[in-house]
Structures are given as C-alpha cells and as structure tokens.
TIMARPA-505442 format. One line per 10 residues: number of its first residue (from 1); their letters; for each residue x, y, z of C-alpha. Coordinates in Angstrom, 3 decimals, always signed. Layout:
REM TIMARPA-505442
NUM> a> X/Y/Z; ...
This chain:
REM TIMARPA-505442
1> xxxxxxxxxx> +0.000/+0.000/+0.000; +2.922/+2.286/+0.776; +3.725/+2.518/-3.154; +0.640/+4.100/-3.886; +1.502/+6.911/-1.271; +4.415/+7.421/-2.923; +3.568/+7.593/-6.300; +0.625/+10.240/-5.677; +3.048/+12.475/-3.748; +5.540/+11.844/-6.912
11> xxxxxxxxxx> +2.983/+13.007/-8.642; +1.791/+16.054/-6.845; +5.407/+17.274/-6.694; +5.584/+16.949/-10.458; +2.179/+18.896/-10.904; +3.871/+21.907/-8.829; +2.539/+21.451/-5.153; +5.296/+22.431/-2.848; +3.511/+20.266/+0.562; +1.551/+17.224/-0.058
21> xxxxxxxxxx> +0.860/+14.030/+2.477; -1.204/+10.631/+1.435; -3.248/+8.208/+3.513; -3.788/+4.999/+2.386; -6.614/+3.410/+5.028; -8.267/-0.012/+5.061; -11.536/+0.119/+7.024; -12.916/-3.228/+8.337; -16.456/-2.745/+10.577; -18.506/-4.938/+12.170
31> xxxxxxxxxx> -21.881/-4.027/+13.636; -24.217/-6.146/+15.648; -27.453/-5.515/+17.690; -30.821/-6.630/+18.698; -34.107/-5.980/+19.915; -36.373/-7.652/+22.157; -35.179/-10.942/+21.336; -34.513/-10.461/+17.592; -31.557/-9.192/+15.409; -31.953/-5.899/+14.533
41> xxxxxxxxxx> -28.057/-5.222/+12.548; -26.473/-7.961/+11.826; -22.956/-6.265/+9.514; -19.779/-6.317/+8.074; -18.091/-4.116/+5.624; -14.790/-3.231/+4.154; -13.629/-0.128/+2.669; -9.964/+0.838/+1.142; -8.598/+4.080/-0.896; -6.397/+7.323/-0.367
51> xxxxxxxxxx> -6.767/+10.676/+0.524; -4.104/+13.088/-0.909; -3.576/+16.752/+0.824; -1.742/+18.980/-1.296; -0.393/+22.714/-0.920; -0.186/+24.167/-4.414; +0.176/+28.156/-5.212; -0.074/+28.854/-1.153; -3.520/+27.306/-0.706; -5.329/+23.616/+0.104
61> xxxxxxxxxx> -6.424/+21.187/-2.182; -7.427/+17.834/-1.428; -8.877/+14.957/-3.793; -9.461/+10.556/-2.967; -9.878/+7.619/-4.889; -10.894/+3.933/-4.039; -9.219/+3.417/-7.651; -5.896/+1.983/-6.276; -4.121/+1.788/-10.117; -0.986/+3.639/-11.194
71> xxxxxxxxxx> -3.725/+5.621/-13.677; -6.510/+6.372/-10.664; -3.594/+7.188/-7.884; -2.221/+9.836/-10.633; -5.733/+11.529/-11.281; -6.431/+12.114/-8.201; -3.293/+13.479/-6.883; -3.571/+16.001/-10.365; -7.575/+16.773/-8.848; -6.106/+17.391/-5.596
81> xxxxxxxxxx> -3.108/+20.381/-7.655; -5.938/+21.471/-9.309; -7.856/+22.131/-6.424; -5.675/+23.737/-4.834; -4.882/+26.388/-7.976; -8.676/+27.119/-8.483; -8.541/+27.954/-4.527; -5.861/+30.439/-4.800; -7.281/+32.411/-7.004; -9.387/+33.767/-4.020
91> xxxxxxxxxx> -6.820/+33.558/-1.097; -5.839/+36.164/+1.117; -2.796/+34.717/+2.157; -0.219/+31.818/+2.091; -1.085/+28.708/+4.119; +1.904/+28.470/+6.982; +2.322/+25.266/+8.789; +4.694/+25.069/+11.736; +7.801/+22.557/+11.120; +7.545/+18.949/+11.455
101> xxxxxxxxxx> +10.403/+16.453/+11.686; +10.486/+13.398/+9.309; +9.408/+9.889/+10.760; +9.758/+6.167/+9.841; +7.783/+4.295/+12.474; +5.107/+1.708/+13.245; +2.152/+1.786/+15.593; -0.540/-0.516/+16.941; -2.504/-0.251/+19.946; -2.010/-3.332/+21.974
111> xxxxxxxxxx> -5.003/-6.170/+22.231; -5.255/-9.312/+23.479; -8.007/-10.946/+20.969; -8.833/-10.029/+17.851; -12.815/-9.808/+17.341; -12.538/-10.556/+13.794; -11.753/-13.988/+14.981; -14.573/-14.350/+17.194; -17.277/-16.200/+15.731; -20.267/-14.115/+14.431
121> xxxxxxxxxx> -22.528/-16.661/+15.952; -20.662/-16.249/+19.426; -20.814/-12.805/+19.614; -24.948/-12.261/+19.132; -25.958/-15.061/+21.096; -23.947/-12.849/+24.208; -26.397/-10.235/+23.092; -29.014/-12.058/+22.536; -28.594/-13.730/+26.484; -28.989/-9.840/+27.765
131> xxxxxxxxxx> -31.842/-9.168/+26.094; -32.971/-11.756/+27.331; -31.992/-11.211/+30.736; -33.415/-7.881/+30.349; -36.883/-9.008/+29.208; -37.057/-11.218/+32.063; -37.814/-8.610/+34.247; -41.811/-7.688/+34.519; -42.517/-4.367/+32.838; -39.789/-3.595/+30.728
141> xxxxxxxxxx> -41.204/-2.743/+27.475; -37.981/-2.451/+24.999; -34.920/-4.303/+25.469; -32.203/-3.693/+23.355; -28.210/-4.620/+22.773; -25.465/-3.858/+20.410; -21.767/-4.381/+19.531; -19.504/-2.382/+17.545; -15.707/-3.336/+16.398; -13.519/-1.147/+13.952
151> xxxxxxxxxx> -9.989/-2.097/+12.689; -7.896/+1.010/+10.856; -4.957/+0.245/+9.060; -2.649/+3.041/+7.594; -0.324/+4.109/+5.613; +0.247/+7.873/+5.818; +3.593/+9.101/+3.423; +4.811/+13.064/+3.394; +6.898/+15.342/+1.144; +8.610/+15.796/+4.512
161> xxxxxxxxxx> +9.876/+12.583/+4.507; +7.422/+10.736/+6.710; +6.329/+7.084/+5.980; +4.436/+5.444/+9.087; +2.163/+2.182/+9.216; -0.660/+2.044/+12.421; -3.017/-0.804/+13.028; -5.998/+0.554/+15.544; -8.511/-1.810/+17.151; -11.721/-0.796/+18.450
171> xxxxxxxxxx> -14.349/-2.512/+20.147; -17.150/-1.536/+22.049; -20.852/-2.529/+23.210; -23.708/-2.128/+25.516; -27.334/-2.816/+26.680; -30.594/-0.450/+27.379; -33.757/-1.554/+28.923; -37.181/+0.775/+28.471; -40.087/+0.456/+30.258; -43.195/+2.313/+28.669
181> xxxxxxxxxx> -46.157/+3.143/+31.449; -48.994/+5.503/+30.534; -47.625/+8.245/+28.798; -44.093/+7.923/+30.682; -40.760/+6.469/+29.057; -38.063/+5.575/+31.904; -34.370/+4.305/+29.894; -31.270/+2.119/+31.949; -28.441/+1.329/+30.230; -25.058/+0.326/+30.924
191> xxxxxxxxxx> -22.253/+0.717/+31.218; -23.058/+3.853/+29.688; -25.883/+5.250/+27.213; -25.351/+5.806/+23.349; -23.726/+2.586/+22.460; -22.299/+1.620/+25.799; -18.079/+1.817/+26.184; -15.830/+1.758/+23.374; -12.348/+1.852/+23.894; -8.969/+1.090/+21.415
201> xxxxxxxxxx> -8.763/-2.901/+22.775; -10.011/-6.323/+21.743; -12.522/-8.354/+22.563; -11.612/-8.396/+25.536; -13.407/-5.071/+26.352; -17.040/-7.214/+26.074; -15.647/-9.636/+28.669; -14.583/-7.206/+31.143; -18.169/-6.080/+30.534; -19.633/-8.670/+31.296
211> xxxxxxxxxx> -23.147/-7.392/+30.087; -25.465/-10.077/+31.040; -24.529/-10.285/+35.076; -26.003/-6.234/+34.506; -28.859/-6.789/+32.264; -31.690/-7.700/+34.916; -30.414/-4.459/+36.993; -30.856/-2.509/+34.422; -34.001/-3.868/+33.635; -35.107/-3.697/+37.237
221> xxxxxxxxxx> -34.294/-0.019/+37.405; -35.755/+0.891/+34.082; -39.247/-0.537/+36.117; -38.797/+1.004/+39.230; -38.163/+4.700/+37.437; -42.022/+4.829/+37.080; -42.634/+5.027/+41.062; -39.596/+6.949/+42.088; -39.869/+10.557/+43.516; -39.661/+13.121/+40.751
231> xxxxxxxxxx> -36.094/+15.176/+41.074; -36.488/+18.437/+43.157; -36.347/+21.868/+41.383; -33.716/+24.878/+42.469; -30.314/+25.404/+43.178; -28.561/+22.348/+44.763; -25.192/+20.336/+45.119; -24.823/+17.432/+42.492; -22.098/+14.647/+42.078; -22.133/+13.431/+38.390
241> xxxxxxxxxx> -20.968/+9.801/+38.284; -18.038/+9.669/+35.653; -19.910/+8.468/+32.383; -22.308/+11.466/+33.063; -18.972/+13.845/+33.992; -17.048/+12.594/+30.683; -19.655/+13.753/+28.685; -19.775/+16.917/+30.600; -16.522/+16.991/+29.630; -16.813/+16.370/+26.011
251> xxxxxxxxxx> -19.527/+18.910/+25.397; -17.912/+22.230/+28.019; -14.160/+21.811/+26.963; -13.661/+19.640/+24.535; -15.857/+21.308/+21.505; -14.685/+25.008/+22.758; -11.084/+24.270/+22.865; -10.781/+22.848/+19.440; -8.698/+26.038/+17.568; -10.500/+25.929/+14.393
261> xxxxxxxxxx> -13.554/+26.812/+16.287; -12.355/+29.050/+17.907; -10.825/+31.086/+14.313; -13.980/+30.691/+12.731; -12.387/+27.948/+10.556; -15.482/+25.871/+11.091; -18.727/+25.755/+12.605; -20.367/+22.797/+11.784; -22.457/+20.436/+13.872; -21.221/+22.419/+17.403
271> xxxxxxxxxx> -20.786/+26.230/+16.313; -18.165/+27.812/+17.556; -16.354/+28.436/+20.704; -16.823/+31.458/+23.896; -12.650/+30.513/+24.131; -11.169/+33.589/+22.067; -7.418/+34.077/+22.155; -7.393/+36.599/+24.530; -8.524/+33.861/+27.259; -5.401/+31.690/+26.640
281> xxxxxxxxxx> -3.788/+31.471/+29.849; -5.721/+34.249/+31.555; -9.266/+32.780/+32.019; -10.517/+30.941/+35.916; -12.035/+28.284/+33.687; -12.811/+26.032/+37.130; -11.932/+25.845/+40.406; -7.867/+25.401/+41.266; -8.898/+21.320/+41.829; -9.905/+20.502/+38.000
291> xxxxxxxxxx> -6.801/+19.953/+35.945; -7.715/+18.775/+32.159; -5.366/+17.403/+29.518; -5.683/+16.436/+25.874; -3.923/+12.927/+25.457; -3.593/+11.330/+22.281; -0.487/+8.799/+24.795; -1.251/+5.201/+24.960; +0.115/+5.986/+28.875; -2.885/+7.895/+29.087
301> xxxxxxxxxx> -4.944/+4.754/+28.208; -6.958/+3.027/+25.349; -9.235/+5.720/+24.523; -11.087/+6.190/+21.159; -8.476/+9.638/+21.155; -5.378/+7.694/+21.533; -3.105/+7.088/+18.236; +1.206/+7.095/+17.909; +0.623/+9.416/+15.417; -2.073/+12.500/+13.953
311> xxxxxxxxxx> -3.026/+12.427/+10.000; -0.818/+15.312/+9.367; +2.594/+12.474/+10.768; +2.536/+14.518/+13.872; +3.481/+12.385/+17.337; +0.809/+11.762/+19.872; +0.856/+14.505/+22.845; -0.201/+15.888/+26.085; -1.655/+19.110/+26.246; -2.322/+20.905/+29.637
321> xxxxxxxxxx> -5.592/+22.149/+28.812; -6.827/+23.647/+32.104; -3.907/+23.307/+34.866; -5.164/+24.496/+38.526; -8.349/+26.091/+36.930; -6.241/+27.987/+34.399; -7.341/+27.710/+30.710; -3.637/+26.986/+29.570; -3.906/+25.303/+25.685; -5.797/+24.706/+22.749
331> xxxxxxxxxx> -6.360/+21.831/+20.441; -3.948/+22.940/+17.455; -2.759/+21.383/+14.148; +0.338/+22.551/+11.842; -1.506/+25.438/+10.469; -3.190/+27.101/+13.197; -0.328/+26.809/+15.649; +1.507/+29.317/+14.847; -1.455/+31.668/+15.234; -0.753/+30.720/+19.031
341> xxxxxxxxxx> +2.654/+31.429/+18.965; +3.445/+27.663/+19.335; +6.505/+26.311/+17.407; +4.747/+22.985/+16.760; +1.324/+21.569/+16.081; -0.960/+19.790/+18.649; -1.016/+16.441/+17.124; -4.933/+16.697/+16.893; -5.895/+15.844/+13.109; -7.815/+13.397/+12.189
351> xxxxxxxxxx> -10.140/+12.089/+9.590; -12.915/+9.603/+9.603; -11.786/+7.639/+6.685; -9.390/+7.653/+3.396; -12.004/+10.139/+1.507; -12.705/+13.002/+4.280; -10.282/+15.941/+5.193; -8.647/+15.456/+8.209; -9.556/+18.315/+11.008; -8.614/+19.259/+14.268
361> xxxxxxxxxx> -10.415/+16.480/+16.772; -10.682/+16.259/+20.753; -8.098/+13.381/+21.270; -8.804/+11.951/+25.155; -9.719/+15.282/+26.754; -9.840/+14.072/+30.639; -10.369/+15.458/+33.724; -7.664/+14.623/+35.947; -7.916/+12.331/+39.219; -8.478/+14.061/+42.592
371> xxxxxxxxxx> -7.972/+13.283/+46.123; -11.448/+11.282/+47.158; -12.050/+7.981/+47.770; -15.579/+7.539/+46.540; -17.396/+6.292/+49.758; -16.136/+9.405/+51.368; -17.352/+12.026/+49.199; -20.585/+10.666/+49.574; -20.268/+10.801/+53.388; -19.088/+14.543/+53.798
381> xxxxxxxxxx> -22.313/+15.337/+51.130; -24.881/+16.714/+53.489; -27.452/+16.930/+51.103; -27.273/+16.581/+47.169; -28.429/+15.109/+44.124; -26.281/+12.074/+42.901; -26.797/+11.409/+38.708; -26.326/+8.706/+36.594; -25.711/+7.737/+32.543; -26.663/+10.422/+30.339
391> xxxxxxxxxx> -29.894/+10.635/+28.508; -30.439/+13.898/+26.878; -27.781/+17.005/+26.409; -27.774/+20.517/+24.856; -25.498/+23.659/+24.499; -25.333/+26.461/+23.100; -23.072/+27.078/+19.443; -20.701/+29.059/+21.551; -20.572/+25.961/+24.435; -21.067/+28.334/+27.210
401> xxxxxxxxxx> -24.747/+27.531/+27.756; -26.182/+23.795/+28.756; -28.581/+21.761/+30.111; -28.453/+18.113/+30.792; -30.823/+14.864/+31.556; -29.728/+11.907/+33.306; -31.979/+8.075/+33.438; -31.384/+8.116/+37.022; -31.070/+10.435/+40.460; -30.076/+9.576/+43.904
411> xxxxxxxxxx> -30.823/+11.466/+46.900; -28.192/+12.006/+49.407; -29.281/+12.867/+52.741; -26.818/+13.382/+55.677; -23.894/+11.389/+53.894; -25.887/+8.443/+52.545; -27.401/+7.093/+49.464; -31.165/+7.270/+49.410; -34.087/+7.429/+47.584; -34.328/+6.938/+43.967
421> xxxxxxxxxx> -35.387/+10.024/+42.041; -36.200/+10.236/+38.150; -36.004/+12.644/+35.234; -32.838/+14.577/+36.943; -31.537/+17.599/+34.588; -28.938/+20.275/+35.392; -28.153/+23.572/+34.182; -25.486/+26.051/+33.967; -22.817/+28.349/+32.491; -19.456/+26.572/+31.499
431> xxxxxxxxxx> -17.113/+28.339/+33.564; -19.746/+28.969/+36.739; -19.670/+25.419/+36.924; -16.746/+24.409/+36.299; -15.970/+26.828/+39.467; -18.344/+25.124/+41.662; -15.962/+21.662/+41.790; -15.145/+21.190/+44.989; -14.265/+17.482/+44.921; -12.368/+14.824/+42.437
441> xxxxxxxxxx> -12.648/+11.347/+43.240; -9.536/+9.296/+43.067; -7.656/+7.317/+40.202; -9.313/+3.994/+41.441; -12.947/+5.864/+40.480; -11.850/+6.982/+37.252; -12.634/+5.596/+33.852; -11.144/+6.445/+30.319; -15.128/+6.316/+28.609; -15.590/+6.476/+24.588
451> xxxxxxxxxx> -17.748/+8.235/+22.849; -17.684/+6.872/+19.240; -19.756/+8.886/+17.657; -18.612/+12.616/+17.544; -19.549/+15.062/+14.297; -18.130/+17.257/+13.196; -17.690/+19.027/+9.677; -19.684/+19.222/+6.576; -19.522/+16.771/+5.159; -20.180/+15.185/+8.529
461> xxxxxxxxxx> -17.235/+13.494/+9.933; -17.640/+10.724/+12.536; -14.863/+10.166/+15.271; -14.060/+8.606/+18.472; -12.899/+10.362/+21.354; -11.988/+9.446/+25.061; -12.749/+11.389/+28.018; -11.459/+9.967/+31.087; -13.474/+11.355/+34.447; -13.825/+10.197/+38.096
471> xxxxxxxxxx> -17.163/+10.638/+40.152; -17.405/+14.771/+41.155; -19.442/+17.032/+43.263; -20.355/+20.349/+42.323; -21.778/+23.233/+44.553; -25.108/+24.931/+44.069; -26.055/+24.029/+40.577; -29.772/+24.786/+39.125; -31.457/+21.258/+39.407; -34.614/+20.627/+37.656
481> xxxxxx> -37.053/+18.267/+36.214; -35.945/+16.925/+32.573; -38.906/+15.285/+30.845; -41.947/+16.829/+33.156; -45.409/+16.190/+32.224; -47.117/+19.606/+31.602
C-alpha cells in the first residue's frame, strides 16, 4: 500500500505542489445488535482508498480515490493540484504550517483478541442472552443490545519525509432496557448510554463487561423509574458519576477548545467556541482542583483519542488544557499553531476515513484524578443530588450555555445514598460550573469512557474520542425536572 503513497506524492510534486501528504486506510467494521429478542443489525463491511492533501500556489487542495491503479492514484493526486490552484485564485494569504520532523515508524494499539476472529454466531448469542436477561424482568417494554468493532490500518507518506504504518482496534458494546407506562418512558443502560463503552482494545473489552450479570439491573431499574420521587427543582449540590462527567466533559471543553472553532475555521455540527485568544492562559475556567489534559499517549490509556501518530505524521501529545483552573492550551494542528505562537502543532488531526479531510479532533480530553475515595465524598455530602448515565444534552453554538438529563437520580441525605429520584436535569454556564468543583474522586474511580460517535464538519465526519473522568461534586447548581409532564 505504501507505493501508492508514494507515487501520488511523486505526482503532486511533479504537478507543482510544494507540501503534499497521502493516507492509504483499510476500514474493516462490524456491527451487531438486537431488539427484544430479535436481530436488529447484523454487519460487516470493508472499505480501502487514499486521501491526498496537497499545498499548491499557497492554498489547500485535497482529492481521494478507491481506484488503487498507477492511472486512478495519478488523477487524483492532479484533482487534488488542481484544487488547490482554483482555490488560490481567491486567497488572502499563504497557508503556513509550523515545522515537522520526518518519521519512519510503526504503531498498533495493543489487544489481546482479535474480534474478527470471534465467531459471528458467538458474539450475538452474548447479546441475545442480555436481552434476554433484560426481558425477564416484569414491565420492561424495549430491550435492546449492540456491539460495535472497527480495525484502521494506515499508511500515511509526506513530502517531509514521513512514511508510518498504524493498526488501531476498536471494540465496544452495551445494553438499554425501556419500560413504557402511561404516557411515561423511563431508559437504563449500561455501562453507559449511546452505544455503551468503546475503547482502542479487543474483545476483551465485552468480557470485562460482562453485560449479562447487569442486564436484569438494568431492567429492574428501568421498572422502578415509574414510582420513584420526581427530582427536586432549584439550586442544589450534584455529584455526576463519571460516564455522566465525561460527557460533561466532552460537550464544556472539549468542543470550545478545538482552535478551528475558535478562528472561525469551522462551525459545523457544534458552532463555535466562547474561548477567544485573549482567554489563553488568563481565564478561571474552574476551580484550582480541576486539571484537564488532551492525550492522544497510549500511557494515558486506550481511549477512542489515543493514536502514535495524527493524520498530518505529527506524534501523539499531552496538552495541559486547564492546569489548577487555568485555561492553559488549545487543540492545534500545523496550520493554526503558529497563530498561538506555538513552534509545533498539537497532534490533533484526524479524519474519519481515506475520503474526508482530516480536522482538528478532541483526542482523550480528561479530567484529571483528585484526592477522594468515593465512599467518602458521599459521606461529607450533606445533602445533594447524585446522577447517573446520560440521557439527553444541549449547548449552546458558543458551548457556554447547557442543560443536561440523566436516566437516574439519587438522593443524598446526611452522607448516605437514598431514595431513587427520576427525570434529573442540570443547568449552567461553562465556567460557573466548572468553578463550583469542589471534589475529584480518586484514580481507582476513574474511567477512560468512549464516545464513538462525535460530528463534526460538513460533510459530517464521525470520530471517536476518550474522556477519562472520576465521580465529582459540584456546589449549588440549578437542578430541575428533565422530561416533566405539563
């Protein structure tokens, strides 16, 4: 595969571009799910080609082709030059891209089975056990299970010099139970909602699951949602459990620190960003406790953001992105680095496949561990609201703005775990709450979560990211009640 990387970068230099890098990328994806005892997906697919970037008379031009012959490798690199000429004819300026070494290298993310070689047959009747398991359970309504693995293979060659192979595994699954009463809905899933937990590992992710020893509890709760007390309205302490908190995470930092956003570069699927320059390294983003980096490190775990190296041949790297409440660093590439003043780009582009553009993406943007062991944050809580696994989310297109739904509440009262409470929702302004953390559970709480399914762009790119969070309390947040009948 390397040769055709080669050749279309021999033949973008030939054409006149003076920058030009090539991805070669075999896609294999499996999807399986069911409902209430039936398959619902039952796929496979397989998908190969190259993506050519070229700079030509100062500007961008990019061009792909699933034609992988010396005659279809050669067009499209010549598309991609001519792009780029048409494109100048309107520029206002040079594109500038901070200096990148040269590397040779080869990456894969370490896995212990490969879930290609797990029988088809094996795999859905796991599934179809916790539905099940699920259905068992008197009143649930909707039972439903999935599965998702993805292997990425890579070639990526640069004008610079650059020729480096990666192999990525990702697997992932989960379960959801409804249970429809009246004119109420109440929704358990686990581990977490949307698809469950994905991470850069093998199948043995889904054992470490171990989905059907959960399914009648989450069947169980999805039941017992209809008679629980409705969640209290006005201003209250919350601890977000660290599914709920990664999200939180995603939505509040992630999106706004992504440096394209912030320039106006792009705006689609989650607007823009209230992070302008000026704010770099001067802003109280959150209390002097929360500490947030950007990770792309296998050290920092498997996560759906974790690579050896961007698709621009830039190294995996840390980036302090709030250090002691500080807002101290952006997501950056080559090109909008230097707008920063930084002598190097993030490491942060990526693209969903061999025919999409790669863009600046959130990489695993995680809140740091704190201090707490979890049992004793929940005794030194007088009285709060304790919330559980995502169910609804929005924010404003400058992510300052948001309001968010959980399945599940629990009261505290006087340092213990009490009633039950349904359709939980909190509100806020990113930076007033951020402020409000007063307490970080420990590294034994925390958990590197995935969320596979992050857009971006037009057209609409689909990526993985990891957010790694531990269970967190927050001070006198607007509580309400998501989902209220009128």
């Amino acid at each position: 595969m390397q040769e055709w990387a080669n050749l279309a970068l021999d033949t973008a230099r030939v054409r006149g571009a003076t920058f030009a890098d090539a991805r070669v990328v075999d896609i294999r994806l499996r999807d399986l799910s069911t409902k209430n005892g039936e398959v619902g997906n039952l796929a496979e697919s397989e998908s190969l080609g190259l993506g050519l970037r070229v700079i030509a008379n100062g500007c961008w031009g990019f061009a792909s082709t699933d034609r992988l012959t010396r005659e279809g490798v050669q067009a499209c690199a010549a598309y991609a030059v001519s792009i780029a000429r048409a494109s100048a004819l309107a520029k206002r300026e040079d594109i500038v891209m901070a200096p990148e070494e040269a590397f040779v290298d080869t990456w894969q993310n370490p896995f212990v089975q490969d879930p290609f070689e797990i029988p088809l047959e094996r795999q859905l009747e796991l599934l179809l056990t916790a539905d099940r398991e699920m259905r068992r359970i008197k009143g649930v309504t909707l039972a439903e299970t999935s599965m998702q693995f993805r292997r990425l293979e890579q070639w990526y060659a640069s004008t610079l010099g650059s020729r480096i192979h990666q192999v990525k595994m990702q697997s992932g699954a989960g379960i959801m139970a409804m249970s429809f009463a009246g004119d109420e809905i109440q929704k358990r899933s686990y581990p977490s909602s949307f698809g469950g937990q994905h991470q850069l590992a093998g199948y043995e992710l889904i054992s470490s699951l171990d989905l059907v020893s959960h399914a009648a509890r989450v069947g169980e709760e999805a039941v017992a949602l209809h008679s629980a007390v409705q969640c209290p309205e006005g201003q209250s302490t919350i601890i977000l459990e660290s599914s709920q908190l990664g999200l939180q995470v995603h939505e509040s930092i992630g999106h706004p620190i992504e440096l394209d956003r912030v320039l106006g570069m792009e705006a689609n699927f989650a607007g823009l960003s209230f992070l302008t320059l000026e704010k770099l390294g001067k802003l109280r983003y959150a209390s002097e406790i929360v500490n947030v980096v950007a990770d792309a490190r296998l050290e920092h775990g498997p996560g759906l953001g974790t690579f050896g190296y961007d698709d621009e041949g830039v190294p995996a790297q840390c980036t302090n992105v709030i250090k002691d409440g500080l807002f101290t660093g952006y997501l950056s590439n080559r090109e909008t680095a230097p707008v920063i003043g930084l002598s190097r780009g993030g490491g942060t582009m990526r693209a969903e496949s061999w025919n999409r553009l790669p863009m600046i993406r959130m990489t695993n943007v995680s809140l740091q561990p704190g201090t707490w062991d979890y049992d004793d944050l929940i005794a030194d809580t007088d009285d709060a609201i304790l919330m559980e696994t995502n169910r609804s989310w929005s924010i404003d297109d400058h992510r300052y703005h948001f309001q968010f739904s959980t399945e599940i509440g629990w009261e505290i009262k006087n340092g213990k775990k009490g009633r039950m409470l349904k359709h939980p929702s909190y509100s806020g302004i990113t930076t007033e709450f951020w402020n409000s953390c007063d307490a970080i559970c420990s590294r034994e709480h925390w958990t590197l979560w995935g969320t596979p399914n992050c857009g971006k762009g037009q057209p609409m790119q689909t990526m993985g990211t990891g957010h790694g969070a531990a269970p967190s309390r927050f001070r006198n947040v607007r509580v309400g009640v998501a989902f209220a009948k009128g």
